[in-house]
TIGULUM-249058 format. One record per residue (C-alpha): x, y, z; chain; residue in three letters; residue number from 1. Coordinates in Angstrom, 2 decimals. Example, Ala and Ser with C-alpha at 12.3 -4.5 7.8 and 13.67 -1.06 7.14 Angstrom:
2
12.30; -4.50; 7.80; A; Ala; 1 .
13.67; -1.06; 7.14; A; Ser; 2 .
END
This chain:
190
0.00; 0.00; 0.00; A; Unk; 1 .
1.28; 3.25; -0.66; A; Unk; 2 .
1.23; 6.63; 0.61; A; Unk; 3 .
0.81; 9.59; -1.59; A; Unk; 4 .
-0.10; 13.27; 0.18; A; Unk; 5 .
-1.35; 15.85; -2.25; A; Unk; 6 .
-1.45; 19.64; -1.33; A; Unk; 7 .
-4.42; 21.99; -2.26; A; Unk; 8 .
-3.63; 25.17; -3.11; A; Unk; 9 .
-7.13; 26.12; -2.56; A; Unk; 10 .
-7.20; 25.56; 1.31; A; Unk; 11 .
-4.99; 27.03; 4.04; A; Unk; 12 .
-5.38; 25.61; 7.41; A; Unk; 13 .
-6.10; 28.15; 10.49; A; Unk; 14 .
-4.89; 27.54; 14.01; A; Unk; 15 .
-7.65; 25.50; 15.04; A; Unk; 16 .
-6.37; 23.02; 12.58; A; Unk; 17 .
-9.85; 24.01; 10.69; A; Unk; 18 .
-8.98; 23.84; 6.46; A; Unk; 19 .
-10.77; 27.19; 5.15; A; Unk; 20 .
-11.12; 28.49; 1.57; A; Unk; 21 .
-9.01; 30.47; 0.15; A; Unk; 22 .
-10.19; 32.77; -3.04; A; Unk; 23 .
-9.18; 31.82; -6.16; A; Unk; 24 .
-6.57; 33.75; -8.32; A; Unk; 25 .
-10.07; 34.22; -10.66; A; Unk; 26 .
-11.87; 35.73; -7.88; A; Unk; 27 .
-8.70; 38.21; -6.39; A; Unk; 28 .
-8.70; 41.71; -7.38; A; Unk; 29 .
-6.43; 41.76; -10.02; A; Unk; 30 .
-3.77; 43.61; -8.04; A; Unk; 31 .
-4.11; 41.60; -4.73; A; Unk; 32 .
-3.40; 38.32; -7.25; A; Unk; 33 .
-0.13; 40.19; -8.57; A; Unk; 34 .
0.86; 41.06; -5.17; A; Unk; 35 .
0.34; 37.21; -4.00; A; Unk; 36 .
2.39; 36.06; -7.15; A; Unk; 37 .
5.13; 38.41; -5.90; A; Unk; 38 .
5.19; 37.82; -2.47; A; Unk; 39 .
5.37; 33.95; -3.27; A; Unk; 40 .
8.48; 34.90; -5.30; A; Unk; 41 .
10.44; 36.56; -2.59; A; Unk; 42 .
9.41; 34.32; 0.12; A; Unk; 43 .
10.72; 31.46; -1.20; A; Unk; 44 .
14.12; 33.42; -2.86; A; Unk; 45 .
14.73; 34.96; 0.76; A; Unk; 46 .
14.34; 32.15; 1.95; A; Unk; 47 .
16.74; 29.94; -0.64; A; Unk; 48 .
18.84; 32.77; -0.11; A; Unk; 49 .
19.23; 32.18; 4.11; A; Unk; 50 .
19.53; 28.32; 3.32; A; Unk; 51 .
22.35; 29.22; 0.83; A; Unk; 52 .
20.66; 26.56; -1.26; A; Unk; 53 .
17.33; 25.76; -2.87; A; Unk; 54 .
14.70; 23.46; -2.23; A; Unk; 55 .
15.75; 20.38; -1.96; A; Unk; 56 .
19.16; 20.51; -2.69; A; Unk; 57 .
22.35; 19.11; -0.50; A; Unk; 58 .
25.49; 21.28; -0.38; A; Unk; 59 .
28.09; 21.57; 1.82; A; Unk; 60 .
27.15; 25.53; 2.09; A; Unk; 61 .
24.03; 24.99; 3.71; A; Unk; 62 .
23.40; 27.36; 6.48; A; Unk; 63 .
19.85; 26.69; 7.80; A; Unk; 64 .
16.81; 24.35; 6.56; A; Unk; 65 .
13.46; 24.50; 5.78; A; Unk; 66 .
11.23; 24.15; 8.53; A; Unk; 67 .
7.81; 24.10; 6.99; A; Unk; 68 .
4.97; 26.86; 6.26; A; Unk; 69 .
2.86; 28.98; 8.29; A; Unk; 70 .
-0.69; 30.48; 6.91; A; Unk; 71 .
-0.58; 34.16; 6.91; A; Unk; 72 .
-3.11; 37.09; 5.65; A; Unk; 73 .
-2.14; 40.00; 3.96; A; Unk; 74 .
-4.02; 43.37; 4.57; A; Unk; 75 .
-4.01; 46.21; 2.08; A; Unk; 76 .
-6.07; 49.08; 1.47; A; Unk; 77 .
-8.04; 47.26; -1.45; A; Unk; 78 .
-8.39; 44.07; 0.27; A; Unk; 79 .
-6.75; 40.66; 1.33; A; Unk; 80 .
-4.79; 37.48; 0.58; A; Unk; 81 .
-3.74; 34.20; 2.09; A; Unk; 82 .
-0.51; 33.36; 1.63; A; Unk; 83 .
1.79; 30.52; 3.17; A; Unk; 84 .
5.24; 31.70; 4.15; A; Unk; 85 .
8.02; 29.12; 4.32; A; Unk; 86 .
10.09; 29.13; 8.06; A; Unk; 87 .
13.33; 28.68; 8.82; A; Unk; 88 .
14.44; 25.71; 11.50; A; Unk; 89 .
17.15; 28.14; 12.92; A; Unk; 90 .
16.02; 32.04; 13.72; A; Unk; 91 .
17.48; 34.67; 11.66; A; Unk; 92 .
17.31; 38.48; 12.74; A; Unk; 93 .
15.65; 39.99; 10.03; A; Unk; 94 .
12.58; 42.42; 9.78; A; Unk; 95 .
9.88; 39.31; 8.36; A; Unk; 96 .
8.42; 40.24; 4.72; A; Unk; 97 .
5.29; 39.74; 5.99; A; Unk; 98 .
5.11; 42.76; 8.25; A; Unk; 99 .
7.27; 44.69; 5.58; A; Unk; 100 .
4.70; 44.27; 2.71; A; Unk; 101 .
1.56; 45.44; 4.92; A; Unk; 102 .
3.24; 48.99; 5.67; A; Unk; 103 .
4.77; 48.64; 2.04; A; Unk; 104 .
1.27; 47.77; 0.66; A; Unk; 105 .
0.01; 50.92; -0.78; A; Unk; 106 .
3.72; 51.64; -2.64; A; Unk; 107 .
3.70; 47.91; -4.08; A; Unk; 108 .
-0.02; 48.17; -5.27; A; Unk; 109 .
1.01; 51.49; -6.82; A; Unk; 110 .
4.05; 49.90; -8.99; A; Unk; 111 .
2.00; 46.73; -9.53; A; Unk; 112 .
-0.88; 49.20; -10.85; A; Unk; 113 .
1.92; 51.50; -13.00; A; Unk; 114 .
3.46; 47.61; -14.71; A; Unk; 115 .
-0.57; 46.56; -15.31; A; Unk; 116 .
-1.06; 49.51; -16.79; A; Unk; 117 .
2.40; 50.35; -18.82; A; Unk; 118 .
4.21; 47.41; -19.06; A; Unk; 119 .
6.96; 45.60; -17.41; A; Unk; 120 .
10.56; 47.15; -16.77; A; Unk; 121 .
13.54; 46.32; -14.80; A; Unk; 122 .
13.26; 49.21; -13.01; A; Unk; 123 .
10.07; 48.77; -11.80; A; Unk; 124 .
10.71; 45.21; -10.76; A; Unk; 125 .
14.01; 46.18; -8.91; A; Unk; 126 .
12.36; 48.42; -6.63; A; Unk; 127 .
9.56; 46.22; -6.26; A; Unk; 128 .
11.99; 43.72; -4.61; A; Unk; 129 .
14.27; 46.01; -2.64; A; Unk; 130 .
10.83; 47.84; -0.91; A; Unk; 131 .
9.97; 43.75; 0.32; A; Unk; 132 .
13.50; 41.96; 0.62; A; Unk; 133 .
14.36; 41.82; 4.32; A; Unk; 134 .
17.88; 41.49; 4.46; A; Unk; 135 .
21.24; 42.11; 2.61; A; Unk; 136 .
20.57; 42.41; -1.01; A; Unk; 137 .
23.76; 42.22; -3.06; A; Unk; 138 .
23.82; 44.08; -6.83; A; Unk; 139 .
24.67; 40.38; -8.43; A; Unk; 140 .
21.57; 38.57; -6.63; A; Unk; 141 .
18.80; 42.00; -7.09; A; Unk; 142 .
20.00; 41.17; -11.12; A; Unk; 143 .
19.41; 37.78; -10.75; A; Unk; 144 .
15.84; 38.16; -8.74; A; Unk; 145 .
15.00; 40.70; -11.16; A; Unk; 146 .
15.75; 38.44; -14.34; A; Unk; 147 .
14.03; 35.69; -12.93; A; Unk; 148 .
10.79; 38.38; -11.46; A; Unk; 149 .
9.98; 40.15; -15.19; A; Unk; 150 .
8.34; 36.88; -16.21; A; Unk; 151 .
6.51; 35.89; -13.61; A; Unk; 152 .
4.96; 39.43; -13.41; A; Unk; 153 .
5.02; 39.45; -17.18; A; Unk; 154 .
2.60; 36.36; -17.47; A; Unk; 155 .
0.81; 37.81; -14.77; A; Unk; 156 .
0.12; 41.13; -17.10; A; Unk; 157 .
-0.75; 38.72; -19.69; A; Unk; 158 .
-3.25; 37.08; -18.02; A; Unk; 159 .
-5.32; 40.12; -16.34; A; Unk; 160 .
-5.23; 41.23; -19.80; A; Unk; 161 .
-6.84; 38.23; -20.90; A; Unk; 162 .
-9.82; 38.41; -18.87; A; Unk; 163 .
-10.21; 41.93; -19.68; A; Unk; 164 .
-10.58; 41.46; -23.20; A; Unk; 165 .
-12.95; 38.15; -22.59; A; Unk; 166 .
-14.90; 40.99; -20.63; A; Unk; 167 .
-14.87; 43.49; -22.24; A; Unk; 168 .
-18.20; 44.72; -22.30; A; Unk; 169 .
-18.73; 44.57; -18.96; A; Unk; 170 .
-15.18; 45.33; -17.66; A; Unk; 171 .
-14.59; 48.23; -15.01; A; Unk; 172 .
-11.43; 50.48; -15.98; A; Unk; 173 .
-11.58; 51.98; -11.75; A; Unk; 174 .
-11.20; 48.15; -11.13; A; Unk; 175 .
-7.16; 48.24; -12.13; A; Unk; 176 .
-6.37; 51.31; -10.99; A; Unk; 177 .
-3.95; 51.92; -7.97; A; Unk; 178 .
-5.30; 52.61; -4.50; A; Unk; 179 .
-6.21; 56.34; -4.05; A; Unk; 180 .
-3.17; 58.84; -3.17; A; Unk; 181 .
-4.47; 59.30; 0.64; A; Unk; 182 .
-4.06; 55.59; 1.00; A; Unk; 183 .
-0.27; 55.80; -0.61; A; Unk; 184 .
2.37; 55.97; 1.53; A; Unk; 185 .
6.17; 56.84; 0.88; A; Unk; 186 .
8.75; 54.65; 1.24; A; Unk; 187 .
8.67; 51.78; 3.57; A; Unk; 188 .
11.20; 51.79; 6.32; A; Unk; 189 .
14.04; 49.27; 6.70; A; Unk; 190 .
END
């Protein structure tokens, strides 16, 4: 007899242990579902990053392990998402990315909002990732995370664009646009 475990995506378990729903990329805002796909991203490169290796890899330059997920929810001005952040078996003093991206919430939405609207550029997705990364960011790894970013948030254009167009008579142009200014706040702090 064998033992195979599959994960849904579509549940996240609370602390009671309870399995609740989460909503579907479909049924997230369109900016909330490109802020999910990013902080996904980073979670897991920080993270690779403080292991000094990826997932499931052996090295001899290991410097911590994987130590499971945790459910979190992430609050911004237009709205919420679940998201499951990897841990760490040993600590590491850093500022976590979860608390950074709720005070950094109405900056990201506003470059998220600028690349749905204009297109993706390197600039765009730099500072995206140096407003959420949490700890030393060398030039040679933001180029690499930023290489490795422009498709993900590419495809991510591609498909909100998608389901605008199979909309399009009943599509909502206030629906994609960034969080008003009184909600924006500058820089987040380090």
């Amino acid at each position: 007899m064998s033992f195979s475990s599959t994960i849904n995506d579509s549940t996240i378990n609370d602390k009671s242990g309870a399995a609740s729903k989460e909503p579907s990329p479909q049924n997230l805002h369109p900016l909330l579902d490109g802020f999910k796909r990013l902080m996904d991203f980073l979670l897991q490169a920080e993270i690779t990053f403080l292991c000094g290796v990826p997932l499931r890899s052996h090295s001899a330059q290991r410097r911590n392990f994987r130590g499971g997920y945790r459910p979190r929810k992430i609050v911004t001005p237009i709205g919420a998402f679940p998201l499951r952040v990897p841990l760490l078996l040993y600590l590491h003093p850093r500022v976590l990315m979860c608390k950074r991206a709720k005070t950094a919430s109405p900056v990201v939405l506003q470059i998220l909002s600028r690349i749905l609207n204009d297109g993706v550029n390197p600039g765009d997705t730099s500072l995206l990732i140096k407003t959420l990364w949490t700890v030393e960011l060398p030039d040679d790894l933001l180029a690499k995370l930023t290489r490795q970013l422009t498709p993900i948030l590419n495809g991510w254009r591609r498909q909100v664009k998608g389901r605008r167009t199979k909309s399009a008579g009943q599509n909502n142009p206030s629906e994609l646009q960034a969080p008003p200014s009184e909600l924006q706040a500058t820089t987040p702090e380090s």
